[in-house]
C-alpha positions in Angstrom: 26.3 32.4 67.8 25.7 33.9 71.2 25.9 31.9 74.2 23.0 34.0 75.7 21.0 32.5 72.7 20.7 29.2 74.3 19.6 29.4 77.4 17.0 26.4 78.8 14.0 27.4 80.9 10.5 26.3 81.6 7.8 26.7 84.1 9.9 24.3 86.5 13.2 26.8 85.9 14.8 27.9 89.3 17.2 30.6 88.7 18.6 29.4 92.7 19.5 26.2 91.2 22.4 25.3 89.6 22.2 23.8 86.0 24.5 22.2 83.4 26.1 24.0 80.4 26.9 21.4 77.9 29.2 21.6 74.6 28.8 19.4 72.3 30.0 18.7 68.1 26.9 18.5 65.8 27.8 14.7 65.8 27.1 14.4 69.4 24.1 16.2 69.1 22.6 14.0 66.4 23.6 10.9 69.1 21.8 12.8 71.5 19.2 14.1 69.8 18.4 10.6 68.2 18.6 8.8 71.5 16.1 10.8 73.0 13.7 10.6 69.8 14.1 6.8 70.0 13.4 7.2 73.7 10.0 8.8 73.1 8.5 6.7 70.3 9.8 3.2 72.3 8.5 5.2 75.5 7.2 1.8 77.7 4.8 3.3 79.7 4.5 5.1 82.9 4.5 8.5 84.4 2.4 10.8 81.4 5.2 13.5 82.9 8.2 11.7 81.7 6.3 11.3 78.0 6.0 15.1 78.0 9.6 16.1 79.3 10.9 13.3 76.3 8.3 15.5 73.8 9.6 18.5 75.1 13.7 17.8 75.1 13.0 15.8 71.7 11.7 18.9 70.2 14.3 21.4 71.6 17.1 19.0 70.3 15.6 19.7 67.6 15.5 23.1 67.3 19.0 23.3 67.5 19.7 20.8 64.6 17.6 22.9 62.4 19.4 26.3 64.1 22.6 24.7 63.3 21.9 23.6 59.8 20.3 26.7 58.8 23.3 28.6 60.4 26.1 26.8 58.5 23.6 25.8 55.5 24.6 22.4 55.1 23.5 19.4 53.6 23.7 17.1 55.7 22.9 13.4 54.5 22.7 12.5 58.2 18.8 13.6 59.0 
């Protein structure tokens, strides 16, 4: 895969700022990915904008589960 492929932006994306390039094993990205899910749906309250960024990272998280599992078509009894 591409690194260029990946590549996080939004409406709030400044090009002047740094950001955070993570690696992670498909492991950690189902911890990470199910963390943020559980996250959402236990979301307590609060700031509607915090609801939609935990929607929005849930969903991208996402993406790249389904991107990995459709790249290395695998069965995977986790999800």
């Amino acid at each position: 895969m591409d690194n260029d492929e990946w590549i996080y932006q939004d409406e709030d994306f400044d090009e002047d700022l740094p950001y955070i390039e993570l690696q992670f094993g498909i492991d950690d990205l189902y911890q990470i990915y199910d963390s943020v899910k559980f996250r959402y749906e236990k979301w307590p309250g609060g700031h509607p904008d915090e609801q939609a960024r935990l929607a929005y990272l849930k969903d991208f998280l996402y993406r790249i589960v389904l991107e990995y599992k459709f790249t290395n078509r695998l069965i995977n009894t986790h999800r």
